[in-house]
VEXZAGU-787344 format. One record per residue (C-alpha): x, y, z; residue number from 1. Coordinates in nm, 4 decimals, padded with zeros to 6 digits. Layout:
<pts>
+----------+----------+----------+------+
|       px |       py |       pz | resi |
+----------+----------+----------+------+
|        X |        Y |        Z |  NUM |
...
+----------+----------+----------+------+
</pts>
This chain:
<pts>
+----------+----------+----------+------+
|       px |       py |       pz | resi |
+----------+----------+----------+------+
|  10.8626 |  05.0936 |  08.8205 |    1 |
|  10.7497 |  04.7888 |  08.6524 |    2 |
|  10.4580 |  04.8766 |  08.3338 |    3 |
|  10.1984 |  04.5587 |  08.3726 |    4 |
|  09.9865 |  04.4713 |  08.0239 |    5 |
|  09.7100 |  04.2212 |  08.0783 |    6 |
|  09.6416 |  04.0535 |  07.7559 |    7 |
|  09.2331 |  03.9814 |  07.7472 |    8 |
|  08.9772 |  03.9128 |  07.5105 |    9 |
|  08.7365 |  03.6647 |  07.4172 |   10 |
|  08.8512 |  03.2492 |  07.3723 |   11 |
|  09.0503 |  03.0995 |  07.1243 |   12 |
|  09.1310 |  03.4530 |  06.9852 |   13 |
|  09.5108 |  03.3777 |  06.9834 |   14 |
|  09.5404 |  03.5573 |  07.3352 |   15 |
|  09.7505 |  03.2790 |  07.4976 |   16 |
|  09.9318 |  03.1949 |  07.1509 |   17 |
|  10.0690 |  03.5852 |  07.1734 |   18 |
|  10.1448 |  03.5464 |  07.5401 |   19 |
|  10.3847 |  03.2857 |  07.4323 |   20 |
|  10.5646 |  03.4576 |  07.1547 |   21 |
|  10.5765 |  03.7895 |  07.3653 |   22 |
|  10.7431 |  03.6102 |  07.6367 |   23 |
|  10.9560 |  03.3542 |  07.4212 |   24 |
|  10.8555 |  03.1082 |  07.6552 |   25 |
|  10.6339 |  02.8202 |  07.6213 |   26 |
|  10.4609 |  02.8985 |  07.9556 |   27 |
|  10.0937 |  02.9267 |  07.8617 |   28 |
|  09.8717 |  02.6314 |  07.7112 |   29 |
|  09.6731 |  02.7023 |  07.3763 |   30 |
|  09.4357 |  02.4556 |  07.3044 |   31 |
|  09.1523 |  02.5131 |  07.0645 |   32 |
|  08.8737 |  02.5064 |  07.3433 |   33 |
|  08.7027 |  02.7816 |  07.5863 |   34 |
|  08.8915 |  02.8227 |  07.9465 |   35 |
|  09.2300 |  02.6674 |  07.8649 |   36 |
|  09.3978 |  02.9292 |  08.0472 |   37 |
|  09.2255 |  02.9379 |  08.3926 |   38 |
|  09.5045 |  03.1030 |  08.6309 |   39 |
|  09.6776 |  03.3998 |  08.5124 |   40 |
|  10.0301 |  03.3280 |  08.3374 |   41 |
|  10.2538 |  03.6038 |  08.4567 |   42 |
|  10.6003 |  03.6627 |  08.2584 |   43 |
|  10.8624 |  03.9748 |  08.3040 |   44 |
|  11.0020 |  04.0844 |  08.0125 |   45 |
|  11.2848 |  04.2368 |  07.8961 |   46 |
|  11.1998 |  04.6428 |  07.7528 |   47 |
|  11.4912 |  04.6166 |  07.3950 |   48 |
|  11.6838 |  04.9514 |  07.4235 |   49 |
|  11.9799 |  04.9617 |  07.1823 |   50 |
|  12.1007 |  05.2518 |  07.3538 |   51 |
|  12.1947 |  05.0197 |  07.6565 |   52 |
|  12.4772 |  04.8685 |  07.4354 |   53 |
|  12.5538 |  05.1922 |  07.3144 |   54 |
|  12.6558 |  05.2845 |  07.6683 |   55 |
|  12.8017 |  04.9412 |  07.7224 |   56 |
|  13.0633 |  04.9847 |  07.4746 |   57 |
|  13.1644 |  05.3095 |  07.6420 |   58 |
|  13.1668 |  05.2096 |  08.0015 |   59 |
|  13.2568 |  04.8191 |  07.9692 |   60 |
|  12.9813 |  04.7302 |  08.2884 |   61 |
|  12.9745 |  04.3631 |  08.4296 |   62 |
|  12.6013 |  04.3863 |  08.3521 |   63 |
|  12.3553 |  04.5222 |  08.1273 |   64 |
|  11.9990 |  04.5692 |  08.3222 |   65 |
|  11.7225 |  04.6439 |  08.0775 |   66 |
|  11.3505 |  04.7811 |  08.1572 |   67 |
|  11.1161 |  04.5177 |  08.1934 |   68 |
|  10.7116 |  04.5174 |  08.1313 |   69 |
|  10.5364 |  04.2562 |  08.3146 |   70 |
|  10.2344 |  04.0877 |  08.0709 |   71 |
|  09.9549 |  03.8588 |  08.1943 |   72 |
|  09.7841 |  03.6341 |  08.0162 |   73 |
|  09.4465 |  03.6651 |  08.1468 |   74 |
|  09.1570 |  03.3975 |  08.0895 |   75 |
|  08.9071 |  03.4623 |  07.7793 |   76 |
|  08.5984 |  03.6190 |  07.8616 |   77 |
|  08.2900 |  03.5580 |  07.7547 |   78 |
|  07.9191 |  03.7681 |  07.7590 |   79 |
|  07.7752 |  03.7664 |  08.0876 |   80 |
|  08.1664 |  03.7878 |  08.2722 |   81 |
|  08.0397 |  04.0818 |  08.4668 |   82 |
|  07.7641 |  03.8532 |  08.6388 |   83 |
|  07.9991 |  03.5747 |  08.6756 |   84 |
|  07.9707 |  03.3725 |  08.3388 |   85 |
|  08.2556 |  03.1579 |  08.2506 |   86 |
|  08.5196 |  03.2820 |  08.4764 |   87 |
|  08.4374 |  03.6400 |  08.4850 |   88 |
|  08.4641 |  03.7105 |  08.8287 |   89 |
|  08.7979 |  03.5970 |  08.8309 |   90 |
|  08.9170 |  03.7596 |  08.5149 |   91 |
|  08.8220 |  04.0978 |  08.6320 |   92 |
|  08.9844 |  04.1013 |  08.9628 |   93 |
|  09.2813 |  04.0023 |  08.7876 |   94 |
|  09.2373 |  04.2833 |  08.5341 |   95 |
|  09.2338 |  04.5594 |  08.7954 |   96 |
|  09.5930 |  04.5084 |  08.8662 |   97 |
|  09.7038 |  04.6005 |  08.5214 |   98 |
|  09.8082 |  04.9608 |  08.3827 |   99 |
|  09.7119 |  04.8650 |  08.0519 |  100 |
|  09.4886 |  04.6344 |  07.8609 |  101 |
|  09.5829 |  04.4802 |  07.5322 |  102 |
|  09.2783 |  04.3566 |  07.3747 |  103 |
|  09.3862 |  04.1133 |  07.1181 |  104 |
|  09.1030 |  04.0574 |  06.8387 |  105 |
|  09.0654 |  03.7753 |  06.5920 |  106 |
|  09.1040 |  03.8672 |  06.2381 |  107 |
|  09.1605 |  03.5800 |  06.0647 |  108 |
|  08.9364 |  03.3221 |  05.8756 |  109 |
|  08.9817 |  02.9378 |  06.0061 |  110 |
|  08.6835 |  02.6796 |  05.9750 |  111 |
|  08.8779 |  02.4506 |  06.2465 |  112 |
|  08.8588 |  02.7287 |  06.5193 |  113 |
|  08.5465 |  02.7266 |  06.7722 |  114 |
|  08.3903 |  03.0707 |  06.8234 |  115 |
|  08.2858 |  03.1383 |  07.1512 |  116 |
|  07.9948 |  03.3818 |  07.1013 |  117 |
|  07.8306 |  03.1752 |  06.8329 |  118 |
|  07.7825 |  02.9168 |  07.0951 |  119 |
|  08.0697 |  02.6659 |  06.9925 |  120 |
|  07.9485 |  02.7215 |  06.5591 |  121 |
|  08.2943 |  02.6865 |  06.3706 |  122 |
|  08.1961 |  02.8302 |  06.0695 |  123 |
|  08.0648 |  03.1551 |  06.2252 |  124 |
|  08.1594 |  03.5026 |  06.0595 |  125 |
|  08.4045 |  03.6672 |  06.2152 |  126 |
|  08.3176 |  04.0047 |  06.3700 |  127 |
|  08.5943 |  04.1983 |  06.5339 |  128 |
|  08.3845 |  04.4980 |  06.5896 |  129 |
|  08.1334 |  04.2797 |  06.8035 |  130 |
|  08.3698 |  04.0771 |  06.9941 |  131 |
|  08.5235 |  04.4053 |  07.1122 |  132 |
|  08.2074 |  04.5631 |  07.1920 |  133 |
|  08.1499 |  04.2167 |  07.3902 |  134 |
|  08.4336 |  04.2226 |  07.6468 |  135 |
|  08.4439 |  04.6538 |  07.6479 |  136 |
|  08.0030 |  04.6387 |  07.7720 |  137 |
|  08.1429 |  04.3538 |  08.0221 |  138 |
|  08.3957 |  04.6333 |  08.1475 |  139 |
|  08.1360 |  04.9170 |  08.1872 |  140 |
|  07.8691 |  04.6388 |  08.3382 |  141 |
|  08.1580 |  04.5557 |  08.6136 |  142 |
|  08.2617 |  04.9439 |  08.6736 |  143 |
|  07.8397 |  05.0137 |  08.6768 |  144 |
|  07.8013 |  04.7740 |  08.9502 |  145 |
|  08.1374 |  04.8556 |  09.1312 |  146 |
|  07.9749 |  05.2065 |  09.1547 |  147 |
|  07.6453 |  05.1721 |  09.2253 |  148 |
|  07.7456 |  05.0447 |  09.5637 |  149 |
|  07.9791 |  05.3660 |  09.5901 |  150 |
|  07.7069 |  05.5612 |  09.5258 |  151 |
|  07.4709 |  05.3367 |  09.7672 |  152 |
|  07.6741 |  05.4085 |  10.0487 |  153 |
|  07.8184 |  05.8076 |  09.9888 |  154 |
|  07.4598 |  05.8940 |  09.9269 |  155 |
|  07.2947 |  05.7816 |  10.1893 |  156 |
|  07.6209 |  05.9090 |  10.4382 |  157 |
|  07.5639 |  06.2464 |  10.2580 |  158 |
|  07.2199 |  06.3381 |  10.4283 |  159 |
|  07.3949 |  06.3504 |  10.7687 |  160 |
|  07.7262 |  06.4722 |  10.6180 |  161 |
|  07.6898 |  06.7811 |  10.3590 |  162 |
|  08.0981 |  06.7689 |  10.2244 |  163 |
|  07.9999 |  06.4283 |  10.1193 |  164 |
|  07.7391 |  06.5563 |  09.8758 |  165 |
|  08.0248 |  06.6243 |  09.5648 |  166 |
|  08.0963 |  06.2994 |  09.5600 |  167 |
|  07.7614 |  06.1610 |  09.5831 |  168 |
|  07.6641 |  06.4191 |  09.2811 |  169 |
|  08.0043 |  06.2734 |  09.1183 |  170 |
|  07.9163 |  05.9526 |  09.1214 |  171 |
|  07.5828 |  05.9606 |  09.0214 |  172 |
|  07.6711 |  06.1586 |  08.6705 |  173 |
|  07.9877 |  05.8887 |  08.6087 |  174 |
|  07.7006 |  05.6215 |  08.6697 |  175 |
|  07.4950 |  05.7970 |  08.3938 |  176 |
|  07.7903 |  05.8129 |  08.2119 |  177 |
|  07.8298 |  05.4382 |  08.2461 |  178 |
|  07.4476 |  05.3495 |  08.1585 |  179 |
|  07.5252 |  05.5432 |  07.8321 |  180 |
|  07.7606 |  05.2515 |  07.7474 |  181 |
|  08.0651 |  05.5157 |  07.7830 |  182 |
|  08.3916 |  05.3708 |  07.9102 |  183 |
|  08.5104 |  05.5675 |  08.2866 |  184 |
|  08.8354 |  05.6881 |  08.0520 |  185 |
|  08.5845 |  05.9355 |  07.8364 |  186 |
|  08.4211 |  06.0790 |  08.1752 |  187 |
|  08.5196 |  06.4670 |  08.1553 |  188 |
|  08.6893 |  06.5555 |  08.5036 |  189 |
|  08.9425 |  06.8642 |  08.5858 |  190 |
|  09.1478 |  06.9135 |  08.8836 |  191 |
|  08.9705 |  06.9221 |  09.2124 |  192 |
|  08.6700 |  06.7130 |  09.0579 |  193 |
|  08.4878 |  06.5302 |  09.3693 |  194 |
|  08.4983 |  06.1834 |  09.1465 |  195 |
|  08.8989 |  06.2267 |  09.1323 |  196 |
|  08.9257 |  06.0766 |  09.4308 |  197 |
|  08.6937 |  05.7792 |  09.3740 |  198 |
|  08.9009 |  05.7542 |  09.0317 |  199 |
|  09.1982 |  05.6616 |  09.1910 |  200 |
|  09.0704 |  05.3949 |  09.4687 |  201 |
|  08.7747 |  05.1782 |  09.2750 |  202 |
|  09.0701 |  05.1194 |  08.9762 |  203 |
|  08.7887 |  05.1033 |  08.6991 |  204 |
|  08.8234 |  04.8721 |  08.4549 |  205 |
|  08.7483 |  05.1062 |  08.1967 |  206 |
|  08.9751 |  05.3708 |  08.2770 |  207 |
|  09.2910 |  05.1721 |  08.1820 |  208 |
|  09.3857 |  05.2470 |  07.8550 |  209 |
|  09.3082 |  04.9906 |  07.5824 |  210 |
|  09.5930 |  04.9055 |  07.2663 |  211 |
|  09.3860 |  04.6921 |  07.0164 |  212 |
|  09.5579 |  04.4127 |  06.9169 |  213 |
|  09.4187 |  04.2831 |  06.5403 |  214 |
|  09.5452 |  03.8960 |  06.4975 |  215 |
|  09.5710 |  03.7708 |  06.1755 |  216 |
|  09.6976 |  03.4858 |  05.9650 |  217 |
|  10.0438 |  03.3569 |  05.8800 |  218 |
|  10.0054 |  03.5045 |  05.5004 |  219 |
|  09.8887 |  03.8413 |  05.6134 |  220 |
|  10.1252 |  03.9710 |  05.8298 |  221 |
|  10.0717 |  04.3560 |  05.7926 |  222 |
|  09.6783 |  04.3509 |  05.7680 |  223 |
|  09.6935 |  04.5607 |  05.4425 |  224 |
|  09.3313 |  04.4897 |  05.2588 |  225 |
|  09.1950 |  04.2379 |  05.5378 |  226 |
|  08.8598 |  04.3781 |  05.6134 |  227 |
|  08.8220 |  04.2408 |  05.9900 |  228 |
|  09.1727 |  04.4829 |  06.0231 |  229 |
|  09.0123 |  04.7899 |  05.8594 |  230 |
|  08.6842 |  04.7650 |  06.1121 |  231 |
|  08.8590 |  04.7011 |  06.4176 |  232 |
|  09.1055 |  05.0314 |  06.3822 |  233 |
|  08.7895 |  05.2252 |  06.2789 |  234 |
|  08.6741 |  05.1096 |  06.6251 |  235 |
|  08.9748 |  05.2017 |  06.8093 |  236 |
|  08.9762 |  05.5031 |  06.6668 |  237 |
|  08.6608 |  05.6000 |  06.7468 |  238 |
|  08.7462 |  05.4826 |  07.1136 |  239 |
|  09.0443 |  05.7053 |  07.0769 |  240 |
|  09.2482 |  05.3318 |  07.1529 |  241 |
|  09.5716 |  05.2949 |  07.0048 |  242 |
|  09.5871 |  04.9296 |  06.7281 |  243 |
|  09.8840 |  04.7170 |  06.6260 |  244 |
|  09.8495 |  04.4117 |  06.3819 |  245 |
|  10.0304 |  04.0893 |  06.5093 |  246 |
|  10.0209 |  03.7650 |  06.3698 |  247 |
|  10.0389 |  03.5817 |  06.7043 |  248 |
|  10.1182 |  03.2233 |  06.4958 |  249 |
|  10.4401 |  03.3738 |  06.3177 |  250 |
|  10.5688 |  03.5286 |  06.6422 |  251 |
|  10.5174 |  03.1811 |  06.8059 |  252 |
|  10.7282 |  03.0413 |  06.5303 |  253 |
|  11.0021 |  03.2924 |  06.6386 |  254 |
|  11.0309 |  03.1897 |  06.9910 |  255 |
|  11.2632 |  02.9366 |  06.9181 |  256 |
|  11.5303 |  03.0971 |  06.7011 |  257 |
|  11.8524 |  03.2669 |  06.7722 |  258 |
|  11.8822 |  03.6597 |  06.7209 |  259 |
|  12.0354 |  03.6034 |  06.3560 |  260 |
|  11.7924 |  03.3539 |  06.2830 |  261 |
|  11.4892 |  03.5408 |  06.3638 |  262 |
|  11.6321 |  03.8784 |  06.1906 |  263 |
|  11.6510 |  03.6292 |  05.8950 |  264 |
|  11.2978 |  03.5005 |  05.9407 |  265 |
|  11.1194 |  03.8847 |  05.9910 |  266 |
|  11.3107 |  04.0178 |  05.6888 |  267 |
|  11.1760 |  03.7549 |  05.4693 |  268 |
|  10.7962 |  03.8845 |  05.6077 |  269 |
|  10.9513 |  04.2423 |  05.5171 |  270 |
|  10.9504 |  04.3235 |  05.9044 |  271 |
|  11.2430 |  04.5026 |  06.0673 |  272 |
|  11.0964 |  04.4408 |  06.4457 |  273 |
|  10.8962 |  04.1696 |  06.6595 |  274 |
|  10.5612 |  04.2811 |  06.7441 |  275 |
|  10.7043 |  04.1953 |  07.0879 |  276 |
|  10.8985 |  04.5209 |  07.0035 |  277 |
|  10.6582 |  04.6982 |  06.8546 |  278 |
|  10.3797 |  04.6364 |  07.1119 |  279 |
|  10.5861 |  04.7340 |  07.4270 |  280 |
|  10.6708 |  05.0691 |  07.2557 |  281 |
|  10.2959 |  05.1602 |  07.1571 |  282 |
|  10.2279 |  05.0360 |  07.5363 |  283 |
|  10.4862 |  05.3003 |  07.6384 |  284 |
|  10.3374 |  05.5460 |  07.4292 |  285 |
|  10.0189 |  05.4956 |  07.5486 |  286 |
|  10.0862 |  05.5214 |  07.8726 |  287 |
|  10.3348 |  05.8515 |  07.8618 |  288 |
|  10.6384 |  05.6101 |  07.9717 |  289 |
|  11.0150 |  05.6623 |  07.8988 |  290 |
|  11.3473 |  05.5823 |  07.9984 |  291 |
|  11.6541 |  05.7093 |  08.1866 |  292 |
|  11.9474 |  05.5252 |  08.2198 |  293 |
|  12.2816 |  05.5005 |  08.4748 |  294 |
|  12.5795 |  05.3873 |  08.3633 |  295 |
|  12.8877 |  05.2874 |  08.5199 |  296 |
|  13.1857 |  04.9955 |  08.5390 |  297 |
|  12.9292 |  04.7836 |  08.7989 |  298 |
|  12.6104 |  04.8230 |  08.5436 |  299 |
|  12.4340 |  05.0200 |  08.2897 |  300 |
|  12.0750 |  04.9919 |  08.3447 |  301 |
|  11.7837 |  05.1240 |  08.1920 |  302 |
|  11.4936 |  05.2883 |  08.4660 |  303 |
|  11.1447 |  05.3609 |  08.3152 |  304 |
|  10.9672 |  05.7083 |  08.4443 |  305 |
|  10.6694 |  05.8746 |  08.3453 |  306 |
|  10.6792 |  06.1616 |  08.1074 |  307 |
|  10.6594 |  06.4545 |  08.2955 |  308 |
|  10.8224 |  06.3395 |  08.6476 |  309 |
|  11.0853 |  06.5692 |  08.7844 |  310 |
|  11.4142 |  06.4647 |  08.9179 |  311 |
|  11.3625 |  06.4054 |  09.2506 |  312 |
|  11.0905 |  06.1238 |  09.1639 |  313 |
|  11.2762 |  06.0039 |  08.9043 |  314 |
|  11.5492 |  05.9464 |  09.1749 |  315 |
|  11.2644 |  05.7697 |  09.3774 |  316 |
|  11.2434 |  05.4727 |  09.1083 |  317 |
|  11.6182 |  05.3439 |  09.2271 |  318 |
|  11.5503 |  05.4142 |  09.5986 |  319 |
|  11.3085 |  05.6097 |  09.7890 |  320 |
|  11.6388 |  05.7348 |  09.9775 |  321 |
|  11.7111 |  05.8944 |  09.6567 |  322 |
|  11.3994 |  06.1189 |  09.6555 |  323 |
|  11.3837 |  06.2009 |  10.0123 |  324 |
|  11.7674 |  06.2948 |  10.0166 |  325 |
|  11.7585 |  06.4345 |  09.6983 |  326 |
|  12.0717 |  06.7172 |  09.6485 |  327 |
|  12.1021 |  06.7592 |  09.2532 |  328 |
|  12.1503 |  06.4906 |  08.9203 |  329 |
|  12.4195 |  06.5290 |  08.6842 |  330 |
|  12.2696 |  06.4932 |  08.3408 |  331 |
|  12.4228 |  06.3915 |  08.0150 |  332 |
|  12.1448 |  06.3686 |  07.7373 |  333 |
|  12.2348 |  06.0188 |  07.5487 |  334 |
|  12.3562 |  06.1590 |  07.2454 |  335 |
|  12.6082 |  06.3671 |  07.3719 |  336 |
|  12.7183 |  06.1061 |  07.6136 |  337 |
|  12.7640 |  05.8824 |  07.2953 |  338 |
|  12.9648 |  06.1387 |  07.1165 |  339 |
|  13.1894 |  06.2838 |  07.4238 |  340 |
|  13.2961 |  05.9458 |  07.5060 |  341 |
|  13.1512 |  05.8998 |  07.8457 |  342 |
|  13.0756 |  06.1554 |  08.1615 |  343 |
|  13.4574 |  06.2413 |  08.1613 |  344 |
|  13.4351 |  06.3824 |  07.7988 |  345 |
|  13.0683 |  06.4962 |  07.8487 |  346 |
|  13.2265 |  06.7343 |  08.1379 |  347 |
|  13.4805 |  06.8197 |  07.9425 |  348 |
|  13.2762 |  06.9511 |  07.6225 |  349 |
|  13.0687 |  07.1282 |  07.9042 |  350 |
|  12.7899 |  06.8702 |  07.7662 |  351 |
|  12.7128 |  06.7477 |  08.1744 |  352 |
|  12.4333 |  06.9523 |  08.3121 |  353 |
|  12.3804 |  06.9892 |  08.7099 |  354 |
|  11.9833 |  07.0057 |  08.7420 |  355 |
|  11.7646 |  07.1006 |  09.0298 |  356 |
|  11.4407 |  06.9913 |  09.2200 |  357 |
|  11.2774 |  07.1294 |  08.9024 |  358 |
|  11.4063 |  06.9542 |  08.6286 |  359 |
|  11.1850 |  06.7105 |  08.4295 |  360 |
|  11.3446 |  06.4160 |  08.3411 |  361 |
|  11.4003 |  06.3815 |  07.9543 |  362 |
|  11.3696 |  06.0017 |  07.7413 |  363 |
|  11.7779 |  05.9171 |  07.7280 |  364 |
|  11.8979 |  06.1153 |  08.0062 |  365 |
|  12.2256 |  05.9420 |  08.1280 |  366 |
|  12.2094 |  06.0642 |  08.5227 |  367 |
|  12.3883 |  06.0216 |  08.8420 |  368 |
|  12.1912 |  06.1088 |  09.1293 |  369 |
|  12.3223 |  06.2953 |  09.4188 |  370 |
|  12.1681 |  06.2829 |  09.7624 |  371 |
|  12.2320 |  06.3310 |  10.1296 |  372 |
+----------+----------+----------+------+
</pts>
């Protein structure tokens, strides 16, 4: 399984400028005016595990596969998307296919930079709070309007057919929900809720979890004192959203450089990781993601699960073959694979662990899957 980020907010925020240091590649245009990115720029890119070379030194593999986490630049949006306003309609279909939304919010002072919602002033304040609260009401307007016809339709097929009544009743408290400017993601719901299964076919917009991403300038790399920083994580707190501070500009900068030369360049900003790095990990924290890994003379490759998955599903990510057939993994945890040597020694040191249907699948587990 692939994780897929769609990068949104509102214009000439930075949004594409990220998209192009995230993906080291020059792929997406960022001109200073609204609507410079009109079709989504899709990159893969590569999850950085230094546990993969850990196992490489061990096992010597042709190849090193890593995790990957697909990010789309998505076009800026603007009030009024959810009726169609600058190229709302379009944005938000593209949004649905996403797991995750990172919302990337200016925080930065520059005269020279248009802002959007001030219709085109330059010198307008900035307001991180309110450009958040702009595209996250365009979310809840689209998922209001997505269910209303939902609603529409299971209500009126309700008066002829009473099991459908649940899920008209559903519906019409997440819709008040909604009208209360509440995102789908704080709707309370247990298991066997009527709106569960309406949760998992309309893909709201606002269920996706959100990671607020606070842009700021070139000299103010960690945020510490900028005001515009301090109100947009009091927001995402609030929202019970996740925030990381990027400076979109410097990361740009670092496209271009070999490995040495951009360890160089984030040491002298007193950073010891990308935000590249930094944002994929508090993506897959957000979204209860981790990694297992095979290993072997052909590759070793990293395979991203969900927390909680047993082994069997797990097995499913390589091949559905695996899960169907699925006999028993042999698991090695990755520090005792590390310090054993390899499987061999793991077996040896009694370290390798034969696990059952039941097992759930641990962050590090080296595994070899057996099936019929």
């Amino acid at each position: 399984m692939s994780l897929s980020v769609g990068i949104v907010g509102l214009p000439n925020v930075g949004k594409s400028t990220l998209f192009n240091a995230l993906t080291k590649k020059q792929q997406a245009a960022a001109e200073n005016y609204p609507f410079c990115t009109i079709e989504p720029n899709t990159a893969v890119v590569d999850v950085e595990d230094k546990r993969l070379g850990e196992l490489a030194k061990i096992v010597n593999p042709r190849q090193i596969i890593k995790a990957t986490v697909d990010f789309t630049d998505i076009a800026g949006l603007v009030k009024g998307a959810s009726k169609g306003e600058g190229l709302g309609n379009k944005f938000l279909a593209n949004i649905r296919e996403c797991d995750a939304i990172l919302h990337v919010v200016r925080c930065f002072e520059n005269d020279d930079i248009i802002h959007v919602q001030e219709g085109g002033n330059k010198s307008a304040p900035i307001d991180p709070v309110g450009d958040a609260e702009v595209i996250e009401t365009e979310l809840i307007l689209a998922d209001m309007e997505q269910l209303q016809r939902r609603y529409d339709k299971v209500k009126k097929e309700a008066q002829a057919k009473p099991p459908l009544r649940p899920e008209a009743e559903a519906c019409a408290k997440l819709l008040k929900h909604l009208e209360d400017g509440r995102p789908v993601r704080s709707f309370p719901r247990g298991e066997g809720d009527a709106i569960l299964p309406v949760l998992k076919e309309l893909h709201f917009l606002t269920e996706k979890p959100v990671i607020f991403c606070a842009n700021v300038a070139d000299d103010d790399v960690a945020g510490e004192g900028n005001p515009h920083v301090a109100a947009l994580k009091e927001y995402a707190a609030k929202a019970g959203s996740e925030m990381v501070v990027i400076c979109a500009q410097m990361e740009a900068d670092l496209a271009g450089l070999s490995e040495s030369e951009a360890k160089e360049f984030l040491e002298s900003y007193g950073l010891s990781e990308s935000s590249l790095d930094r944002t994929i990990k508090l993506a897959y924290h957000t979204l209860g993601l981790a990694s297992y890994f095979t290993a072997g003379p052909k590759e070793v490759r990293a395979w991203t699960f969900r927390r909680g998955w047993k082994a069997p599903k797990c097995a499913g990510v390589i091949h559905t073959d695996f899960e169907k057939g699925f006999i028993r993994a042999e698991v090695v945890a990755f520090e005792d694979y590390v310090k054993h040597g390899g499987v061999a020694g793991a077996r040896s040191a009694g370290a390798l662990r034969p696990e059952g249907k039941e097992y759930e699948m641990q962050d590090g587990d080296v595994v070899e899957f057996l099936f019929n």
